[in-house]
Structures are given as C-alpha cells and as structure tokens.
N, C-alpha and C positions, 0 to 999 in steps of 0.2 A: 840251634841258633837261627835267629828269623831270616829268614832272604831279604835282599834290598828292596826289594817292591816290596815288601809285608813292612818291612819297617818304615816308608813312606805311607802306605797307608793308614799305619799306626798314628803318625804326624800329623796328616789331614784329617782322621776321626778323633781327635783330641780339640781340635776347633771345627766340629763339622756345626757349630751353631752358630759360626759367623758364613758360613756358606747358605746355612737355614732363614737366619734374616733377613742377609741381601739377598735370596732367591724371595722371598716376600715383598719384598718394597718393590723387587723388578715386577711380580707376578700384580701387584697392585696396578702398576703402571700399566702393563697387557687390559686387564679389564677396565680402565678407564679409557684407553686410548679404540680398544675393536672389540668390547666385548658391551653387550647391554647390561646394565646395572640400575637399581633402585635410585632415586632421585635423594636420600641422604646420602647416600655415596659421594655423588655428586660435590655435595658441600663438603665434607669431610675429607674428598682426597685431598685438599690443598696441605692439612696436617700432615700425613704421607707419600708426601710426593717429593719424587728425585726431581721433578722438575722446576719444584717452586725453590725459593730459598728460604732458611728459617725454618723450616718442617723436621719431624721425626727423622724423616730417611737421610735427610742432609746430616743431623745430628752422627745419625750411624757411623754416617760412610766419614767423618770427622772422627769419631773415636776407633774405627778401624786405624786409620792413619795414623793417629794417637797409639792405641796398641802396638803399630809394629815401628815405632819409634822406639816402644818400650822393649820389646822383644830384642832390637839393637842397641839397646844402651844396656841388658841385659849380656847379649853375646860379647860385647866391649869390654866389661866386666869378668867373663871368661878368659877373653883374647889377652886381659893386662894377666891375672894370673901363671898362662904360659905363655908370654913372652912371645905374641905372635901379632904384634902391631892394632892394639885395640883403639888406638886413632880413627883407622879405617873406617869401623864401625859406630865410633861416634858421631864422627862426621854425618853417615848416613843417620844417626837417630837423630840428628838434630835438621836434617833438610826434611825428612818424615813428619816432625812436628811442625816445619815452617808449612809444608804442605796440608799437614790440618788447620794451620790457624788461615790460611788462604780459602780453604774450603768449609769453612762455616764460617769466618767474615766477608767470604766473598770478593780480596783485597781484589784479586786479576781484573775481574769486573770495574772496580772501582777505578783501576788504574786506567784501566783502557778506557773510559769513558772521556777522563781527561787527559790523557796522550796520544788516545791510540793503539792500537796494537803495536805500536813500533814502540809505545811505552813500556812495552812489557819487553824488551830485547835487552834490556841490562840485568833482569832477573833472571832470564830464560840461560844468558850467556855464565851468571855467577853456580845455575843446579847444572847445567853441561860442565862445566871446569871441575866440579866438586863430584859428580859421577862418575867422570871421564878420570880422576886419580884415585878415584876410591875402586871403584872395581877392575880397573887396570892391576893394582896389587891384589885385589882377592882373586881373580882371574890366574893370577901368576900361580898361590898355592892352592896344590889339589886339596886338601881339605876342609876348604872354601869355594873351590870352582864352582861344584855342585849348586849353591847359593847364590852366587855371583850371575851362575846363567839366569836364574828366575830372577833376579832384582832387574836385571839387564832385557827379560821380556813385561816384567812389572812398568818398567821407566818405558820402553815400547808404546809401551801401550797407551799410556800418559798423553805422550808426546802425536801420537796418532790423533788419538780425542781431538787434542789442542790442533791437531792440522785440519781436523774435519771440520770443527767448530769455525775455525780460519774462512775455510772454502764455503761454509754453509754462507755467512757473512760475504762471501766475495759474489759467488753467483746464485745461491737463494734457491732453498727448493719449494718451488710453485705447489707442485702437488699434494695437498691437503695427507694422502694416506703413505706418501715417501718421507715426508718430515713426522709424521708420526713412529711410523718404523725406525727410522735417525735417531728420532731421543731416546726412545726405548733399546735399542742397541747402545748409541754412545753409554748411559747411564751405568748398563749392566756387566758393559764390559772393564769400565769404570773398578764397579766391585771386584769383578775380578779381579784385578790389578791387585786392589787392595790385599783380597787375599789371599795372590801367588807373593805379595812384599813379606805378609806376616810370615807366610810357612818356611820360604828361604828363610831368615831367623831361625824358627824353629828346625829349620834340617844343621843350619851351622851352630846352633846348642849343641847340637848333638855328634856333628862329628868335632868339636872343638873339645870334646870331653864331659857334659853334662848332660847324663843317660834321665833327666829326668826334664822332660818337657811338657808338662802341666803348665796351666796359665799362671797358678800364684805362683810357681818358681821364676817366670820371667817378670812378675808384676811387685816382686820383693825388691824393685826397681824403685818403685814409686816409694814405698815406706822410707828406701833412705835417703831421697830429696826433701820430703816432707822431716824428716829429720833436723833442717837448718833453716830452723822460725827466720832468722834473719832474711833469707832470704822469699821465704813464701811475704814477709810483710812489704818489702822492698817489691815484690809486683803487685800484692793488696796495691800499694798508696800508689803504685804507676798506672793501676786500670783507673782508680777515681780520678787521679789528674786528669787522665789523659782522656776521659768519657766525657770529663765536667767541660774542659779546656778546650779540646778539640773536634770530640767527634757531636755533643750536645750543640755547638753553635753551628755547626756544618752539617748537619744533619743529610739535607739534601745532595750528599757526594755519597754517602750510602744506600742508597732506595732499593738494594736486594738484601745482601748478606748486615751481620750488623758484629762490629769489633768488638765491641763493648760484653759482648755474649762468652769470648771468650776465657775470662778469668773463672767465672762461677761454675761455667759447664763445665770443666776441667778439673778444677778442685772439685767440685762436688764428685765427679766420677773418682779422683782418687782418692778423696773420701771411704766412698764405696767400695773398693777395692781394701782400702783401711779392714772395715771393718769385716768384710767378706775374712782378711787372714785372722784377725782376732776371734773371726767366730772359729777358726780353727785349730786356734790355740788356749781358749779359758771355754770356763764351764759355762757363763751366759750365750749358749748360743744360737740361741732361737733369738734371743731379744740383739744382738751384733746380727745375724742377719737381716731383721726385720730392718734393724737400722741403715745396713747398706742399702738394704730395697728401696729405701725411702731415700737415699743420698742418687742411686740412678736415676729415679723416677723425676726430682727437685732437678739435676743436671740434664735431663730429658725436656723437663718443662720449661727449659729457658727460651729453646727455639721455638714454642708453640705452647697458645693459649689449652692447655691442657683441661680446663673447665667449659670452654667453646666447644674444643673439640669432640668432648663428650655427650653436648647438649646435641651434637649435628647427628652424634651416634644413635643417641634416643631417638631422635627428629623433635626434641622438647623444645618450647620457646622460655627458658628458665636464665633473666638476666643474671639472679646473684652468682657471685664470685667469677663476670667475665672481666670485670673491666676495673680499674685501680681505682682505690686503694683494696679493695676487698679480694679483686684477685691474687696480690701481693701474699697473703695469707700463707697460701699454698708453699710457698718456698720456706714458711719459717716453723713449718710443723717435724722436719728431723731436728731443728734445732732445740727445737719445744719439748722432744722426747727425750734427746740428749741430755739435757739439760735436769728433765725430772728425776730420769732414771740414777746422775751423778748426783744429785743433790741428796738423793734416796741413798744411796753408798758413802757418802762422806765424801766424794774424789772434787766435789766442787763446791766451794762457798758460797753465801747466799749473796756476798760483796761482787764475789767477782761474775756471777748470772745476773744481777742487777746492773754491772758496769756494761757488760752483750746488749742486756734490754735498751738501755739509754744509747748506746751507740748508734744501735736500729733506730731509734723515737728522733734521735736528733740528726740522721741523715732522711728520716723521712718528714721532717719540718721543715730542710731544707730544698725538697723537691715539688714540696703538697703544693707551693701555689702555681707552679707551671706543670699542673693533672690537667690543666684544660686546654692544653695544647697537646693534640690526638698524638702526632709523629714525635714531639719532642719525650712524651712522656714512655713510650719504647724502648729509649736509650736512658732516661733516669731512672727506668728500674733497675736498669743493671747497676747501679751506684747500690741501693738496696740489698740486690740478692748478692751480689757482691761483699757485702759487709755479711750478712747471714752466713756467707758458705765463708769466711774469712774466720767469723766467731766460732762454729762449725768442729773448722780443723781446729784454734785456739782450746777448745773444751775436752778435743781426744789430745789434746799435745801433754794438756796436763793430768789428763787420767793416765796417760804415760807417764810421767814423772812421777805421779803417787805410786803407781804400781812398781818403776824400780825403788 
C-alpha cells in the first residue's frame, strides 16, 4: 500500500502539466524583464504575458481557475453521493468560476477605476462570508481538513496579491528593478495559488472515495452541464445582449480585460474537453482529437490576435488574416471540420449546416459597417465567435442524439 507522501505525489504528477505551463509564462516573464533577448521577443511577449491583459498567459491562468471550479463541482458530486454536505463544495466551485470570469474580463480593474478600491469592498466582503462558511465546515471533518488547509493557503495567497497590489498603488515602487521583481513574483505566485486550489480538489476526490483522479474523471463535469441546451442557449443570447447592449456602447470602462471574451472561450474549452472524452470512448479517434485541438486552440485565440502573434514569431511583415474580417476566419475552421466530417456520416443535415452558415452571415452583416471603428470592432467580434462556438456545441449536441 502506497505511503501518504507517495500518494500526494501521485496527485501532483497527474497535473504536473499545469505546474509545466505556468512555470513557462513565469520563465517568459524572467527573460523579458533581466534577461537580454532578440528584438522579436520583444514584440511577441505582449501575446505571452502575465502582465498585459488579453494574452495567452492570462488565458491560462483563467482556465486554471476554470479547471478547479470543475474539480469542485466534481468533489460536490461525490460529497451528494455520501451524504457529506456537497453544498460546501459547490459553493467553492462556483466563487472559482466568479474568479475566472474576473481574471480574464478583468471586472476588479474595471470596478476600481470607477469607485475605487473601496468599490471593490462589497465583493471582497460577499468571497470572505462564503470562504469563511465554507471551509469552517470542511475544516471541521478530517477527511476534508487535508484540503481545506490548501484552499485556505490557496485564498492566502490571493488576498496577499490583492494587499501588495493595494500598497504598490498607495506608495509606488520608484525603483525600475524592485517593481520588476514585484510583478514577476506577484504573477507566479498567482499560479501557484491556482494550483495548490486544483490539487486540494484533487486530494478531497480521493479521500471522499473516488480512487480515480485523472483529469476526464473530474472534467465529466462539464459533459453534464453541456447536457441542458436550455440552458447553454439562455447564456448564448445573454453574451449577445449584453456585448451588443452594454459592453459595445461603453467600450471605454473596459480598456484592459474584455467581458464579452467570456462565453466563446469557455465553451470552446469545454468543447475541447467534449471531444478529448469522445476521443476515448468511439473508434474516430485521431479525427475527435484533432477536433478538440482545434476547439483549444479557437478558445486560445480569443485573447490574442493568434495570426499577429505568429507573424512577430517569424519577424514577417505578412498583413493577411491580422485584422477583420479575414482574421475572423480562424475561429470558424473547427466549425468548418465539424461540420464536413458530420455531414460525411449522416449525423448532420445539409438544412440544419446551411441554418449555422446564415446565422454567422447574418450576425456578420450586422457588425460589418462598424469594422472601421478599431476599439469597437474587438468587442463585435465576440458577437461572431460567440455564435460559431454556440453552433459548435449545437452540431456535437446532435451527433449526440443521433448516436443514442
């Protein structure tokens, strides 16, 4: 039988590839900030950077938070089984996701520009109240403690940032190579956090009775949300409202992070995750891999011109596919597979990929004549890849239904 430390390390080498990528975006950060680097670097870190918003690295550290939301709506799902308060842990999965959708829309920022930091003390006071009863009961039973301490230096850690970032703001560090050291430290300890959050999940799978913690056991989460079209459509038509309504005419209270980024990158990732378990379970599965690849890669590409950022990698001066409509392109090419591939098996009609195509065509008639407004047109794309990663799920929803 394995000793306890062999079986946490079993825990942490099961996601040692989320320790791999944030120790990358930090290790990027070190050579831009004290290390000499090539002058396309240069341009290119702003894609990779924990310190810009909208970047690869922000994306990450947004689906981290994401993942271990899932990981606790996962353990939730254990905890209702045997009857050991899986409230608790729903609670925490759902402040988890409030905290991703803050860290890649960037809300804190937003708030504080127009309140204040004192804006932010009715938030600050609703994740204290809902921490402070949530692991006060997981704290109570031992086979949860375990978990409870790491979410409890997880949220530490959080809240430390949020003090440093305070005081950087109060008295300012002058010194050119201390505030370089500051973001590179806050940034990576950042990740950390993230994933001491996921692994507590993963240690309480395991002593809650579920000896099997692999990522798609905890990510069989996302398949049965995705399961009630009602409600994936019902945030569908809330991102357009609310992009077209509110965040498209106010653009200007956003100028880091962007809201509107939210729906596509998300569904596309649990897309991905879709077809990652199908590729596990049917004989297509080199073609369900490829297709998840292409569903990360589409949810990657929201926060950053992923055709730009390639040309900086070259050091090429090559405008096609930076700038809309023709960069739009990119986002609709899982769909474009999806779509061939069903039509080639019978699972999709030529009626109902013809209704997908005019959907797209007519929300992009809608947005074509304000492409010449630079800042505005940022936020209308997401009405687009928003509709694409909407259709998307719609086309695996009903190769689902063909298949039972």
């Amino acid at each position: 039988m394995a000793k306890r430390g062999q079986r946490n390390c079993t825990i942490f080498s099961q996601w040692y590839w989320i320790w791999l990528v944030s120790a990358f975006f930090v290790g990027v950060m070190v050579v831009f900030f004290f290390i000499d680097y090539p002058g396309w670097f240069h341009f290119a870190y702003r894609g990779v950077s924990l310190s810009h918003e909208m970047s690869y690295a922000v994306w990450w550290s947004g689906i981290c938070l994401f993942l271990a939301g899932i990981v606790f709506a996962r353990v939730g799902a254990i905890a209702q089984e045997t009857g050991t308060k899986p409230w608790v842990w729903y609670v925490l999965s759902l402040a988890m996701i409030a905290l991703c959708f803050d860290e890649v829309g960037s809300l804190h920022e937003t708030v504080a520009r127009v309140g204040g930091w004192w804006g932010l003390l009715p938030f600050a006071l609703v994740f204290a109240v809902a921490f402070s009863l949530t692991l006060f009961q997981l704290l109570r039973h031992k086979p949860t403690r375990q978990a409870a301490v790491l979410i409890v230096i997880g949220i530490s850690i959080f809240v430390a940032v949020a003090g440093l970032e305070a005081l950087e703001h109060d008295l300012g560090f002058q010194h050119n190579f201390w505030r370089r050291v500051r973001l590179v430290g806050e940034e990576a300890i950042e990740l950390v956090a993230m994933g001491i959050l996921i692994t507590s999940g993963l240690i309480a799978m395991k002593r809650l009775g579920d000896g099997d913690r692999r990522f798609l056991n905890a990510t069989v989460v996302v398949e049965n949300i995705l399961d009630y079209p009602m409600i994936i459509f019902a945030l569908f038509i809330t991102q357009i409202a609310f992009t077209a309504v509110v965040i498209v005419p106010n653009y200007t209270f956003f100028p880091e992070g962007n809201p509107s980024a939210l729906f596509p990158i998300l569904l596309f990732f649990c897309l991905g995750i879709i077809a990652r378990l199908r590729a596990q379970q049917i004989k297509e599965r080199h073609f369900w891999n490829f297709i998840g690849l292409s569903f990360f890669i589409a949810s990657l590409s929201q926060m950053y011109n992923l055709n730009t950022f390639l040309n900086h990698i070259m050091d090429i001066e090559v405008g096609v596919m930076t700038g809309p409509p023709l960069s739009w392109v990119v986002t609709t090419i899982p769909l474009a597979l999806l779509c061939i591939h069903e039509i080639r098996t019978g699972r999709l009609p030529l009626k109902r990929a013809a209704i997908f195509a005019a959907l797209l065509f007519f929300i992009y008639l809608l947005v074509y004549p304000d492409l010449e407004f630079r800042y505005r047109i940022e936020y209308l794309y997401f009405l687009f890849s928003s509709a694409v990663a909407y259709s998307c799920y719609q086309v695996i929803r009903l190769k689902n239904k063909h298949d039972a």
